[in-house]
C-alpha positions in Angstrom: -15.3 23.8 174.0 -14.0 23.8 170.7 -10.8 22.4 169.8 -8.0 23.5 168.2 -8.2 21.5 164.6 -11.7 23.1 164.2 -13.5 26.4 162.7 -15.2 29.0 164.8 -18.7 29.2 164.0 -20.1 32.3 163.5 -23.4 33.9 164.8 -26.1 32.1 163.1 -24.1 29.0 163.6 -24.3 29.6 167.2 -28.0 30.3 167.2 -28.0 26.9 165.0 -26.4 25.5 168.7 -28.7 27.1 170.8 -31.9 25.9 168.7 -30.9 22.2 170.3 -28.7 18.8 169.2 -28.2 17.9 165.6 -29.6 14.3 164.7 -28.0 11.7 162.4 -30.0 8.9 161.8 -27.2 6.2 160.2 -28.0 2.9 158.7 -25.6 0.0 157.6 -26.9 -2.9 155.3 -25.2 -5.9 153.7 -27.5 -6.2 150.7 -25.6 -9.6 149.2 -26.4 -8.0 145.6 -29.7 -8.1 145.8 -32.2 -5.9 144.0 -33.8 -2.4 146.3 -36.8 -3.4 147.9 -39.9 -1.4 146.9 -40.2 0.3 150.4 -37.4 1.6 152.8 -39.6 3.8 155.3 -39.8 1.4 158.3 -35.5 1.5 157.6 -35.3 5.4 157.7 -38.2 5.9 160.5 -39.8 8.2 158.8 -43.0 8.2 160.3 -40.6 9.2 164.1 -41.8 12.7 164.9 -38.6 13.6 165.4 -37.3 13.8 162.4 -32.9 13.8 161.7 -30.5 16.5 160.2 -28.9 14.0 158.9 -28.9 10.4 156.8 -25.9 8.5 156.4 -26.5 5.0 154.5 -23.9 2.5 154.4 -24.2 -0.5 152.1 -22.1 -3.3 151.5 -21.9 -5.4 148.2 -24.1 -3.5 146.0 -24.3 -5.5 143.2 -21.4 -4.5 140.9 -21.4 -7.1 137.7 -19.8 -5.7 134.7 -23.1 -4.4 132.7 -24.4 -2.8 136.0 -20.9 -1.1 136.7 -20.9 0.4 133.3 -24.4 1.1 133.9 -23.7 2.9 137.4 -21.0 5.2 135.6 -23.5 7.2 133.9 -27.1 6.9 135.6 -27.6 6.7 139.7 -27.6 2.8 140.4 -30.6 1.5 142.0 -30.3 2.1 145.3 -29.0 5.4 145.5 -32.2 6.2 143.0 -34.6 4.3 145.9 -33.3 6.2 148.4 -33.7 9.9 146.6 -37.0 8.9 145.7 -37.9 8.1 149.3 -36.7 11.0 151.1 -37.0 13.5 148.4 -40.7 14.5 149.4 -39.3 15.1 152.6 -37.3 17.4 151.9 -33.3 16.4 151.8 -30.7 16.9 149.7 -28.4 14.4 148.7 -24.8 14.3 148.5 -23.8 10.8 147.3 -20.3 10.0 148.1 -19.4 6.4 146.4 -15.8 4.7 146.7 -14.7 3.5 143.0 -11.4 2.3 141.4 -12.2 3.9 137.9 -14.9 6.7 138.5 -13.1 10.0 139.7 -15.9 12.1 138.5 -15.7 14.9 141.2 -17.8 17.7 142.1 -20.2 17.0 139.5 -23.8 18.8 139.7 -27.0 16.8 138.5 -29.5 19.2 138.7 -33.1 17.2 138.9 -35.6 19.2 137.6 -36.0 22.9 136.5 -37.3 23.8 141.0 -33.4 23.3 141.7 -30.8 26.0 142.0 -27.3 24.7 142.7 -24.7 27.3 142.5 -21.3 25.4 141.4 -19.6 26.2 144.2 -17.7 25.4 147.9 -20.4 26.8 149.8 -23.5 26.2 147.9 -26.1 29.0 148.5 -29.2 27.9 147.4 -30.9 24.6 147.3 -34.9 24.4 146.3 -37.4 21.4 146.0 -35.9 17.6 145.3 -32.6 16.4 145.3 -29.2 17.5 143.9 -26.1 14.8 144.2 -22.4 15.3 143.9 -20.8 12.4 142.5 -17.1 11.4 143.9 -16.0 7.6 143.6 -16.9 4.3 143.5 -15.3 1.2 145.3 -17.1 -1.8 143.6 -20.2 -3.1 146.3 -19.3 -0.3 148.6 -21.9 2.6 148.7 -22.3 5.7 151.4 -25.0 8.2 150.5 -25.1 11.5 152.4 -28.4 13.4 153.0 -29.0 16.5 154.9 -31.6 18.9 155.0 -31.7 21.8 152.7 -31.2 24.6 155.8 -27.9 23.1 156.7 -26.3 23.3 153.2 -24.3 26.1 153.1 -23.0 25.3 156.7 -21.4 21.8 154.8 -18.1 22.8 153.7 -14.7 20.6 152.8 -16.4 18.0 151.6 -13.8 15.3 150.6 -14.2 10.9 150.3 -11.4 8.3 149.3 -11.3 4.4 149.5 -8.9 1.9 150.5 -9.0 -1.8 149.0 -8.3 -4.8 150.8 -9.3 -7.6 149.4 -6.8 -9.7 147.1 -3.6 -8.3 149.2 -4.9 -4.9 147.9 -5.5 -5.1 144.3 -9.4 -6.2 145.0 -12.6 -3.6 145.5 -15.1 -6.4 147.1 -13.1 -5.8 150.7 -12.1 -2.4 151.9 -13.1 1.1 153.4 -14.9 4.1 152.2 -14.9 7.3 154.0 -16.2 10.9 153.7 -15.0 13.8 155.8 -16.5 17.2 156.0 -16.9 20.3 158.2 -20.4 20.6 159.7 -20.7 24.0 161.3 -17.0 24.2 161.6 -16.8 20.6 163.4 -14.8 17.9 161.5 -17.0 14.8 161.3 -15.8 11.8 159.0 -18.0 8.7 158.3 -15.9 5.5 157.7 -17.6 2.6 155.8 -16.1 -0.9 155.8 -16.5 -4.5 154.5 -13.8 -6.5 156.0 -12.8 -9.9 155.8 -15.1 -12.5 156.1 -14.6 -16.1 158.2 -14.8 -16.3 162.3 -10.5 -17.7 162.5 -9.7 -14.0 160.8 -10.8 -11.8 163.8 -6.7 -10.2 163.8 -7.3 -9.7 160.2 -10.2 -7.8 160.5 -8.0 -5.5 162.8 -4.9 -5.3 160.3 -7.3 -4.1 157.5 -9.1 -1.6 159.7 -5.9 -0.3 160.8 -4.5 0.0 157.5 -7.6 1.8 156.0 -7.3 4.0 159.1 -3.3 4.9 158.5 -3.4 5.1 154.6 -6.5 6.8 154.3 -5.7 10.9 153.8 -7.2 14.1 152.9 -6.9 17.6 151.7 -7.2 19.1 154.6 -4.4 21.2 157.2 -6.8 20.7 160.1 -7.5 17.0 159.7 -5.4 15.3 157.2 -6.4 11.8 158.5 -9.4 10.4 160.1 -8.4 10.2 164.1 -7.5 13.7 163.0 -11.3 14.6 163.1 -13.1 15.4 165.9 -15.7 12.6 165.8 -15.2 9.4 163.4 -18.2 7.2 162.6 -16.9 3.5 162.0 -19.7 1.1 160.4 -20.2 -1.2 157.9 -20.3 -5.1 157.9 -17.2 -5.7 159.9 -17.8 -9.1 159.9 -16.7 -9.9 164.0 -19.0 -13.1 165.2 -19.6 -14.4 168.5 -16.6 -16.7 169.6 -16.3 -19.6 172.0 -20.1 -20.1 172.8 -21.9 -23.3 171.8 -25.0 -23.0 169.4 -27.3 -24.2 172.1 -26.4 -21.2 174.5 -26.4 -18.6 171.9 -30.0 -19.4 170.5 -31.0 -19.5 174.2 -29.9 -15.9 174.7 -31.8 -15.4 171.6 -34.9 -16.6 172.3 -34.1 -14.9 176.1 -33.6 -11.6 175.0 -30.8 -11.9 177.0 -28.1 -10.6 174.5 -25.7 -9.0 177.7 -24.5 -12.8 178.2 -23.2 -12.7 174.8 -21.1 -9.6 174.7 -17.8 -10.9 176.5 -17.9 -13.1 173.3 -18.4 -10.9 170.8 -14.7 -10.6 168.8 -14.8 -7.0 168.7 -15.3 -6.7 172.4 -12.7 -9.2 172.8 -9.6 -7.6 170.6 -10.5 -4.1 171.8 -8.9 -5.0 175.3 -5.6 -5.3 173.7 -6.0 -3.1 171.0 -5.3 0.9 171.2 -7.2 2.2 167.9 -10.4 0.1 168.9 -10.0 1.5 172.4 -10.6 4.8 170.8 -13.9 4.0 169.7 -17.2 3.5 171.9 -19.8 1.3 170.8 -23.4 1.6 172.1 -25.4 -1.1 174.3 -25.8 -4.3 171.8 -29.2 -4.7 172.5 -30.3 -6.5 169.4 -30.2 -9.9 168.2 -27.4 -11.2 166.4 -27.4 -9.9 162.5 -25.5 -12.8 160.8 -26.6 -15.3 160.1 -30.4 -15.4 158.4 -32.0 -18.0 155.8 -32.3 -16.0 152.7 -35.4 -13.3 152.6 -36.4 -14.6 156.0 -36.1 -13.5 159.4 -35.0 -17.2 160.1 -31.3 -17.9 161.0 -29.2 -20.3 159.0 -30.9 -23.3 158.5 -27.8 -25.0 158.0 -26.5 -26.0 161.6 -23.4 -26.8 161.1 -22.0 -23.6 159.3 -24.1 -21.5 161.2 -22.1 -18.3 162.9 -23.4 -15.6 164.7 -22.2 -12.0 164.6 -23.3 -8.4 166.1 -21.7 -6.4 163.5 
């Protein structure tokens, strides 16, 4: 059933339905400021033979030093440019929605070669070949790129992003939230991309600034004016919740185990959602993974350094 905040989709919409289920394939990457790789296929599963709909990337602290801010104002930063020139020859288009405090360059076509028709307009008719990107804002290290394939274009509509800041009570882009919302197919989807605050003693913290982004963030929009407004909400990002109240030695056993189940009742997020009504809200998949945080620098090795080792899902 539909409900009531959303469109009714029309015929071929409906025959869209009846072809089967959308996929999204989403990623979320802490990049600590480092340069692109050369490769990112492995990270998009491009060889799957099921291919997605949909890419939503999440990064986390892009490099954002003065020269390369200035620099990402005018041209595509790095990583945006890896990841058009990766899935380009497969056919998506790109809709790049970065959170900034001084770039409000809005709606803004870059058309990529002479193959490309964009028509500068709401619902965008026809999109050819390559890659075309509309530029919103940018919040500092905080990136989310948007790619679809070219068939689903015109059924993208509303498309709206803002940020929220948290870090330095506020004033501070290297902490914060940024989101995009948009009708697909007349269903109101928004993606939510955090970095909060870092340190295993601020686990409340991490709630207060997720709960903040979540009351103060708001769009232009009757039908969903905030994000629990819409009718799914995808929460990622380096949320920065770590496994509390286990010793070292039982943790790298479950590692080494596989036996990452025993770790879960420990895992902070897991913890505060028992008390906590907006986290209750969200579900969260199996964690069967090992812990992400924390690794030895361009190794698959965790933190060499014992005693400042932490462990975290998220």
């Amino acid at each position: 059933m539909m409900e009531e905040n959303e469109e009714q989709p029309d015929d071929h919409q409906s025959l869209e339905k009846e072809r089967g289920r959308f996929r999204l394939h989403m990623v979320t990457w802490n990049v600590a400021t480092a340069d692109p790789p050369k490769d990112v296929a492995s990270l998009l599963h491009l060889n799957s033979p099921k291919t997605p709909d949909l890419y939503v990337i999440g990064l986390q602290e892009v490099y954002s030093g003065p020269v390369r801010f200035v620099s990402d104002m005018m041209f595509d930063d790095p990583w945006s440019q890896l990841f058009i020139s990766t899935l380009a020859p497969w056919n998506y288009v790109k809709v790049q929605i970065v959170s900034c405090t001084c770039m409000h360059s809005l709606y803004m076509f870059h058309v990529v070669n002479d193959k490309q028709r964009v028509l500068l307009k709401q619902g965008l008719d026809v999109l050819l070949n390559d890659v075309f990107q509309v530029s919103s804002m940018r919040m500092q290290g905080l990136l989310l790129l948007f790619f679809s394939k070219p068939e689903h274009i015109p059924f993208i509509r509303d498309i709206q992003a803002t940020y929220t800041r948290t870090g330095m009570f506020g004033y501070w882009g290297n902490k914060g939230g940024v989101s995009v919302r948009l009708s697909f197919y007349g269903h109101m989807l928004c993606f939510l991309n955090c970095h909060l605050a870092a340190h295993m003693k601020y686990a409340n913290e991490r709630v207060d600034e997720f709960e903040h982004i979540v009351d103060t963030q708001t769009f232009d929009c009757k039908k969903a004016p905030k994000i629990t407004d819409h009718r799914l909400v995808f929460w990622f990002g380096d949320l920065n919740f770590r496994i509390q109240d286990h010793g070292m030695h039982f943790v790298r056993s479950c590692i080494n185990n596989q036996t990452y189940n025993l770790l879960w009742s420990h895992d902070q997020l897991n913890m505060l959602k028992k008390k906590e009504q907006l986290l209750q809200e969200f579900e969260e998949g199996p964690l069967d993974f090992q812990p992400t945080y924390k690794f030895d620098l361009n190794s698959d090795t965790y933190d060499s350094r014992l005693y400042t080792t932490w462990f975290g899902f998220k």
